[in-house]
C-alpha positions in Angstrom: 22.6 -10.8 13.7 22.9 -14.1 16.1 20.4 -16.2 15.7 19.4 -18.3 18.7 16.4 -19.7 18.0 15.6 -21.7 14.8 13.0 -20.0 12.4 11.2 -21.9 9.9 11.7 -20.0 6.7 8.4 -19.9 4.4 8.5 -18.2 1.6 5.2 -17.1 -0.1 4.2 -15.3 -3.3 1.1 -13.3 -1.5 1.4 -11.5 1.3 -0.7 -8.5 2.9 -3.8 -7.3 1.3 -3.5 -3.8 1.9 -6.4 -1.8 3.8 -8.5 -5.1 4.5 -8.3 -5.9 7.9 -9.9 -9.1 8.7 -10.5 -9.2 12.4 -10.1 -12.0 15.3 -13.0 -13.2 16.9 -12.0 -15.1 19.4 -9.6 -14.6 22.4 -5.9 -16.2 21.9 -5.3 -19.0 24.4 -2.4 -18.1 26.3 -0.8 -21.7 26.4 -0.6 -20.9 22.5 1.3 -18.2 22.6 5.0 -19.4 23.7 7.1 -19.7 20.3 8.7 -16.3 20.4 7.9 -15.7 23.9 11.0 -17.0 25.4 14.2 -14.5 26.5 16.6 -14.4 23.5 20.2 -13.4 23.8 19.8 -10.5 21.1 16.6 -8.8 19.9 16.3 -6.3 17.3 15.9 -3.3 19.5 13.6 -0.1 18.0 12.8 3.1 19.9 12.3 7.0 19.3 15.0 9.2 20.4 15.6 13.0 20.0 19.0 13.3 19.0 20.1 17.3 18.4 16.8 18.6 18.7 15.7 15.8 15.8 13.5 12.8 16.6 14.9 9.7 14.9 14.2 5.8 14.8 17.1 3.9 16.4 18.0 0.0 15.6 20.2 -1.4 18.1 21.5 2.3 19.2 22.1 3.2 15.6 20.0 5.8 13.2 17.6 3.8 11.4 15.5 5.7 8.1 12.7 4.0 6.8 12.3 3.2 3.6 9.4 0.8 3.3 6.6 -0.8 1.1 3.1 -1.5 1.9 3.0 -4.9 0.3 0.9 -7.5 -0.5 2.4 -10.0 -2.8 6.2 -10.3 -4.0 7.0 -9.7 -0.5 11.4 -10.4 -0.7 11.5 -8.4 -3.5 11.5 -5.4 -1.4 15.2 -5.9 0.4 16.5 -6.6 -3.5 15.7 -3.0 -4.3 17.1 -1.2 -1.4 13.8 -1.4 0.9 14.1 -2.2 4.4 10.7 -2.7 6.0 7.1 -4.0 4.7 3.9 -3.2 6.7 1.2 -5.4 7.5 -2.4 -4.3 8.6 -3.7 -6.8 10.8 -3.2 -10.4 12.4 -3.5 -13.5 10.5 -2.4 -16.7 11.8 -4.3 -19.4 9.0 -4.0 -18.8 5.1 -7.8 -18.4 3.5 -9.0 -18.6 -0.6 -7.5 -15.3 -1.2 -4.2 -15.6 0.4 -1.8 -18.1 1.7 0.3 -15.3 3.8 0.1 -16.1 7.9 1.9 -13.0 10.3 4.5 -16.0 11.3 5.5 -16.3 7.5 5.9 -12.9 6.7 7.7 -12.2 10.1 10.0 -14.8 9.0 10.3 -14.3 5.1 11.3 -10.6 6.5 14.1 -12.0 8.4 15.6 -14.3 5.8 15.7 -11.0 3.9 16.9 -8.2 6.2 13.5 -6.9 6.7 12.1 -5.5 9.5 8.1 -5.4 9.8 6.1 -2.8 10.7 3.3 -5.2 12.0 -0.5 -4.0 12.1 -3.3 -4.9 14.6 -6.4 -5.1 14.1 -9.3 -2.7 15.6 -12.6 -2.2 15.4 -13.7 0.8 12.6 -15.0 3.6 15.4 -16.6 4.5 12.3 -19.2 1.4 12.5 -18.7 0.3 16.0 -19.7 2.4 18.7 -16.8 2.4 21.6 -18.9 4.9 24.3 -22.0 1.9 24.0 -21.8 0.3 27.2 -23.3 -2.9 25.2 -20.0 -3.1 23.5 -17.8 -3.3 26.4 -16.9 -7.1 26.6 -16.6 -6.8 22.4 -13.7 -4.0 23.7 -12.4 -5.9 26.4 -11.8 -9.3 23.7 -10.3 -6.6 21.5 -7.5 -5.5 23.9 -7.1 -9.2 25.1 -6.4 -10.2 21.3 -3.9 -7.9 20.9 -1.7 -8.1 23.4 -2.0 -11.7 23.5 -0.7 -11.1 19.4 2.1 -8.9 21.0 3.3 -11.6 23.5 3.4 -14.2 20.7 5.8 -12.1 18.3 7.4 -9.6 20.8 10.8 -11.2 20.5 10.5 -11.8 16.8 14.0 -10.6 15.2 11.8 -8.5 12.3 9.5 -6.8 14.2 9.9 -2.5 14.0 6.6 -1.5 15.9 3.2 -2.4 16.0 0.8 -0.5 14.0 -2.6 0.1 15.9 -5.5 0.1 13.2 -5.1 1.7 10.0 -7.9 4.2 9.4 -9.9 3.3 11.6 -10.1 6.6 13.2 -13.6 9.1 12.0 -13.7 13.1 11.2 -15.4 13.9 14.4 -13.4 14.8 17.2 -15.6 13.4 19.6 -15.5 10.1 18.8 -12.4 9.8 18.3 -11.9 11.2 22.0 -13.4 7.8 22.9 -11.6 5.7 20.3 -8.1 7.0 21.1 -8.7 6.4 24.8 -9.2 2.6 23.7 -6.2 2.7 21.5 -4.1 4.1 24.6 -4.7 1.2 26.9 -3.5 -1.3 24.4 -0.2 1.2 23.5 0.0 1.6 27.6 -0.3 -2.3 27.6 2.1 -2.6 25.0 4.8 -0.7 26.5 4.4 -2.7 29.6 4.9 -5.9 27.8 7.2 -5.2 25.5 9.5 -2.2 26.0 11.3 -2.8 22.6 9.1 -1.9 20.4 7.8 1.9 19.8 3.8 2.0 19.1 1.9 3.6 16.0 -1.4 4.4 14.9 -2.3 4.6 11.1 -4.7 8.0 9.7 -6.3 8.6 6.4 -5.1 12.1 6.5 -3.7 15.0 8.7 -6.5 16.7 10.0 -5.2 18.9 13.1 -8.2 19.3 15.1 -10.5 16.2 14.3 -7.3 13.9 15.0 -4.0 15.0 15.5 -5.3 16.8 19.0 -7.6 14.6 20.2 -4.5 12.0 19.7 -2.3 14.2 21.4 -4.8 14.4 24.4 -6.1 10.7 24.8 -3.4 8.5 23.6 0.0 9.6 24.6 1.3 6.4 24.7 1.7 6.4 21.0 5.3 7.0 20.0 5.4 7.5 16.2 2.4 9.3 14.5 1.2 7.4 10.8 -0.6 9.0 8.0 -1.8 7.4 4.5 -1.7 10.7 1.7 -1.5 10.5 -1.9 -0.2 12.7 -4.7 -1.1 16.4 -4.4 -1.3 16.2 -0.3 1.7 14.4 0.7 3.7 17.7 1.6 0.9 19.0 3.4 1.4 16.4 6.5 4.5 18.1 7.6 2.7 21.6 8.3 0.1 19.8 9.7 2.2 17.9 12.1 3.7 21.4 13.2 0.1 23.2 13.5 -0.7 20.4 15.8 2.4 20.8 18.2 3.0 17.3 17.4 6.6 16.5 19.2 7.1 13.1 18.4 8.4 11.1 15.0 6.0 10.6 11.9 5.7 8.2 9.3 4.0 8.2 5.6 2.5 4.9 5.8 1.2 4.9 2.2 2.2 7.6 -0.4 1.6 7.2 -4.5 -0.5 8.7 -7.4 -3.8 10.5 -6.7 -6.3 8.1 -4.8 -9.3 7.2 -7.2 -11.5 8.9 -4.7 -9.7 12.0 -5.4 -10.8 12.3 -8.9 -13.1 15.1 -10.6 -13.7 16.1 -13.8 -11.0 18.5 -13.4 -8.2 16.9 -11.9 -5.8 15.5 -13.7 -6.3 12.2 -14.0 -10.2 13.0 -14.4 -13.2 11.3 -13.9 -14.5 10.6 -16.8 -18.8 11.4 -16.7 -20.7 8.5 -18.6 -24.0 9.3 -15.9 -26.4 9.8 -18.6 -25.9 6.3 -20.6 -25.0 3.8 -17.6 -25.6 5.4 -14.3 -21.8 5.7 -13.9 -18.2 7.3 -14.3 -14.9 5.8 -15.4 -11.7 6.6 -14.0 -9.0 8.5 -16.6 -5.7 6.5 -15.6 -2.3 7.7 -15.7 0.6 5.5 -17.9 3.2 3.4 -15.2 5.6 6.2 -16.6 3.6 9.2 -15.5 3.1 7.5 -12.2 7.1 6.6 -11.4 7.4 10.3 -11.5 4.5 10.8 -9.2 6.4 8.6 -6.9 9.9 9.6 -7.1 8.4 13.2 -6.7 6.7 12.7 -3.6 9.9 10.5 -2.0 12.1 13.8 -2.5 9.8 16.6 -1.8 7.6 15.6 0.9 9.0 12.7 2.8 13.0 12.9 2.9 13.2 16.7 3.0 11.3 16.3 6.0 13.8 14.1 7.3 15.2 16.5 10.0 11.8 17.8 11.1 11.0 14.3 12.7 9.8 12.2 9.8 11.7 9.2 10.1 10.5 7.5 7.2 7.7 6.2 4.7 5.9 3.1 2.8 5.1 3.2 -0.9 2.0 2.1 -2.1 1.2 -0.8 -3.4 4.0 -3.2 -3.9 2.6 -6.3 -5.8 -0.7 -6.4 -8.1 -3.6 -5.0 -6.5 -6.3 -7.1 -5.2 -8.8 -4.6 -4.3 -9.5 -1.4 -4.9 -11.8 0.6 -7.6 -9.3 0.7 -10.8 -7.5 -2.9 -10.1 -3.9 -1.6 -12.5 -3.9 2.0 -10.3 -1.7 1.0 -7.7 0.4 -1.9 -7.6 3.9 -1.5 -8.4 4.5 -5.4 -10.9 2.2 -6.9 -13.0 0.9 -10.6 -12.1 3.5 -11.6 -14.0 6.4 -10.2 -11.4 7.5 -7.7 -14.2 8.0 -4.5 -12.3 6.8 -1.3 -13.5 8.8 2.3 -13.8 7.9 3.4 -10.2 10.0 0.3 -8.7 13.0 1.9 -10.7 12.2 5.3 -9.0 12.1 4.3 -6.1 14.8 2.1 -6.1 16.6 4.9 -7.2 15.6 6.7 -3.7 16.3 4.2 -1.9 19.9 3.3 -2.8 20.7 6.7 -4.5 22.1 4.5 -7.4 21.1 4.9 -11.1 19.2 1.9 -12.2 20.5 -0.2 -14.8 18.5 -1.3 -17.9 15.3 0.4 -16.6 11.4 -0.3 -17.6 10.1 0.4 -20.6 8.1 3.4 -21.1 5.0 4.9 -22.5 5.5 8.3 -22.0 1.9 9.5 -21.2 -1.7 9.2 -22.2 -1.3 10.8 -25.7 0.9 7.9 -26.6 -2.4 5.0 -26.2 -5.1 5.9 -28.6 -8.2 4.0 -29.3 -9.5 4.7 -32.7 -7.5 7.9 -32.7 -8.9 9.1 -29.9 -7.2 9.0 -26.1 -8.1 8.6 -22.5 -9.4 12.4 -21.9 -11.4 12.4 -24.6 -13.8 10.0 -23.2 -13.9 6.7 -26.0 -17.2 5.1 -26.6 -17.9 2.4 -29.1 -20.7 1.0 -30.4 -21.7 -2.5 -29.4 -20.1 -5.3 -31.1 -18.7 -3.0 -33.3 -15.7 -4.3 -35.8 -12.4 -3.4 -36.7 -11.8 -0.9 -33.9 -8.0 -0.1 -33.5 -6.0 0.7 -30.4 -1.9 1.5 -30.7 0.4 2.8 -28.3 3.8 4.2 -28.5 6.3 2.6 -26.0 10.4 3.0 -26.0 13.2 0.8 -24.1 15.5 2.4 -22.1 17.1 -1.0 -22.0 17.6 -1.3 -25.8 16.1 -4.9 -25.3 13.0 -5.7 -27.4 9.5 -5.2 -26.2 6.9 -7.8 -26.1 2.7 -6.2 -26.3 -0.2 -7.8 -24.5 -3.3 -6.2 -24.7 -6.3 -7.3 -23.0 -10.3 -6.0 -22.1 -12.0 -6.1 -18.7 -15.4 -5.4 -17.9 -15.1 -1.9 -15.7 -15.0 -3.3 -11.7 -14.6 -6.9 -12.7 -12.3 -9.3 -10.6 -10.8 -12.7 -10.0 -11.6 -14.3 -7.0 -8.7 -13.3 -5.2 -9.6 -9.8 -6.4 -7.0 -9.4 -8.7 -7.2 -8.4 -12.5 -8.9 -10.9 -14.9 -6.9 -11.8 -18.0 -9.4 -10.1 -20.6 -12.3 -10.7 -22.2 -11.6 -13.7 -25.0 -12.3 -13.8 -28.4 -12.3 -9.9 -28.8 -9.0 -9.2 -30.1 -7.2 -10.7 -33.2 -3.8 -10.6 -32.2 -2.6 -8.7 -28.6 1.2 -9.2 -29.4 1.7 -6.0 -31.3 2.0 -2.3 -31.0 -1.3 -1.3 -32.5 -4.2 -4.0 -32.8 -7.7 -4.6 -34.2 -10.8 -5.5 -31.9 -14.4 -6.2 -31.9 -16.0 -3.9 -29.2 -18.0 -6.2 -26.9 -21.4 -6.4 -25.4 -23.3 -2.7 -24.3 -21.5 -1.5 -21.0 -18.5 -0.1 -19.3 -14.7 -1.4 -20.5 -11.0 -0.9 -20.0 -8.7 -1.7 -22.6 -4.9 -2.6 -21.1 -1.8 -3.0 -23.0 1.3 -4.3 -21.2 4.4 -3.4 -22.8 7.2 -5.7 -21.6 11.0 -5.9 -21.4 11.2 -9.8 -20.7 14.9 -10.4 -20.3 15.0 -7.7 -17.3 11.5 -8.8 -16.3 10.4 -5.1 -16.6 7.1 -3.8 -17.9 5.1 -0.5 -18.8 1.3 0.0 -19.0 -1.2 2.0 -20.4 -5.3 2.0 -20.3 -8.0 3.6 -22.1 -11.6 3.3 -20.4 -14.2 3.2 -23.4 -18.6 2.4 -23.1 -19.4 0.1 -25.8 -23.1 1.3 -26.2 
């Protein structure tokens, strides 16, 4: 592609925290807008198009499929392993404590890459902030102003796919999203106006036909692609959903990966793991980085591409990086904080490129292979305080045939850093983390989880495996 305009490359280590939107305040100056708001000689070109009955994405004139990360850290990584677009979820123009990622850097990082971004705005949650209260009409009016001021700033950004209007910020009740979606059509109406090369989106936490899909159809037809967020078991179910909806437009998975941790019971497999009489809680059965690259590759195959000729033009796995939020902070990200990439990168690699993966990530096949004083993860582990000579082993192989390094470590159940990433373990517990099976003192009375990292270092490839235990 011709560049003609210079682009100041930065190129950051933490990107988009997923889910969190952190909204604007204030209205955008327009005198601050010009940098990408000048005519360029080529743009990147996106837009919906039924070709033989099918509705694909189209770069340039040419078929474009989707194969995309929702990312927030390790951002370039994604074009190295056959990706070709990473998804924001709102605007940020300043870094803050918990990340030094601004929209400009990832819009360029994306470009230095071959990225395209599918770039998020932000919106009020309809399910908080009431869009029919006649009090709230200037907080509305500042909303739309933001975000097409956003969309004149980056509109002739080489790396921008579409722009992404909230993400979940919809409700289950069909009448207010009546009145949200008729606020979400005059800034896709807006949109179009100002920038007729890129399609519009919104983002949903499911597929519900009636609640959403309809009301969508009814009071937002300016919205060209149609998003959803699904996990493992309800992927597949988007496609007839789309259908019972009479939905004739393209659709996206905009996050897909192992069971959410809301989706958890005591039995679904993972479980939830009942500790309610002794601590007022539950813990979270995990499964192994094996088990979930299969989860992954699974979902990829069955539910997203096979769909590819009944108008899905693409998806985003979920998460690529190390989590910084979320309930279980190892359940979704894709590397450790070390930028040693788990199974599921392989896998979907694999989808992406359709090539076999050389020397691939160790693996612990599932949770039977992690026990913790010969019991595993189902069985429900508790210890007694500050008990001694507790053991933990797991059983890991290497595709790679290159040795594996251990590293085992203990967190306080919901504990985080201050960027909201995983702590580094409770010290003084365990003698010696570097081996295959270990000794530990149990700590303090409360809910734990035990970690052990299993690492190829030369291919800077890693497996994992967790055992939640209540030290009582």
């Amino acid at each position: 592609m011709k560049r003609v305009f210079n682009i100041a490359i930065a190129f950051v280590a933490s990107l988009v925290l997923t889910g969190c939107t952190e909204e604007r305040q204030t209205v955008i100056p327009t005198p601050s807008i010009p940098f990408f708001d000048e005519v360029v000689e080529e743009r990147t070109v996106f837009e919906t198009k039924k070709i033989d009955g099918v509705w694909r994405l189209l770069k340039n004139g040419e078929v474009f499929y989707i194969n995309g990360a929702a990312t927030n850290n390790y951002f370039g990584e994604v074009a190295k392993w056959g990706g070709n677009v990473v998804r924001t979820y709102g605007i940020k123009e300043a870094p803050d404590a918990k990340t030094d990622y601004t929209t400009q850097m990832i819009l360029d990082e994306a470009y230095a890459n071959g990225l395209y971004v599918n770039v998020g705005l932000g919106m009020k949650d309809s399910g908080s902030f009431d869009y029919s209260n006649p009090a709230n009409a200037e907080a509305i009016k500042q909303q739309l102003e933001n975000n097409i001021n956003w969309v004149k700033r980056f509109r002739n950004h080489p790396a921008v796919l579409c722009w992404s209007i909230g993400n979940e910020f919809e409700t289950s009740d069909a009448a207010k999203n009546a009145v949200y979606f008729q606020h979400v059509e005059e800034i896709a109406k807006a949109i179009h106006e100002i920038d007729p090369n890129h399609p519009t989106t919104i983002a949903f936490s499911n597929s519900d036909v009636n609640n959403k899909l309809k009301p969508l159809m009814k009071y937002a037809p300016s919205i060209d692609i149609l998003s959803v967020n699904s996990y493992y078991n309800g992927v597949g179910g988007v496609a007839t959903n789309v259908a019972a909806a009479g939905w004739d437009k393209p659709w996206m998975i905009t996050e897909f990966g192992p069971r959410g941790t809301w989706a958890l019971s005591n039995s679904t497999d993972p479980k939830k793991l009942s500790w309610i009489a002794v601590t007022g809680k539950y813990a979270l059965e995990e499964m192994t980085s094996t088990e979930k690259a299969e989860i992954y590759s699974l979902i990829w195959k069955r539910d997203i591409k096979a769909n590819e000729n009944k108008g899905c033009i693409g998806s985003f796995i979920f998460l690529w990086g190390f989590q910084t939020h979320g309930e279980v902070l190892s359940w979704y990200g894709l590397f450790d904080k070390k930028m040693n990439s788990f199974g599921g990168v392989d896998e979907i690699s694999e989808c992406w490129t359709g090539k076999t993966i050389d020397n691939p990530a160790p693996r612990i096949e599932d949770r039977s292979k992690m026990t913790l004083n010969g019991k595993i993860s189902t069985d429900g582990v508790k210890l007694k305080a500050k008990s001694e000579n507790n053991t933990a082993t797991v059983e890991a192989t290497s595709p790679s045939g290159k040795p594996l390094t251990y590293r085992w470590i203990i967190n306080r159940e919901g504990e985080a850093l201050s960027n909201g990433s995983m702590p580094d373990g409770i010290e003084g517990l365990i003698a010696d983390n570097t081996k295959s099976t270990i000794t530990f003192k149990a700590p303090a009375a409360g809910a734990y989880r035990l970690y052990v990292f299993v690492t190829d270092e030369e291919n800077h490839k890693a497996a994992l495996a967790c055992i939640p235990f209540l030290a009582e």
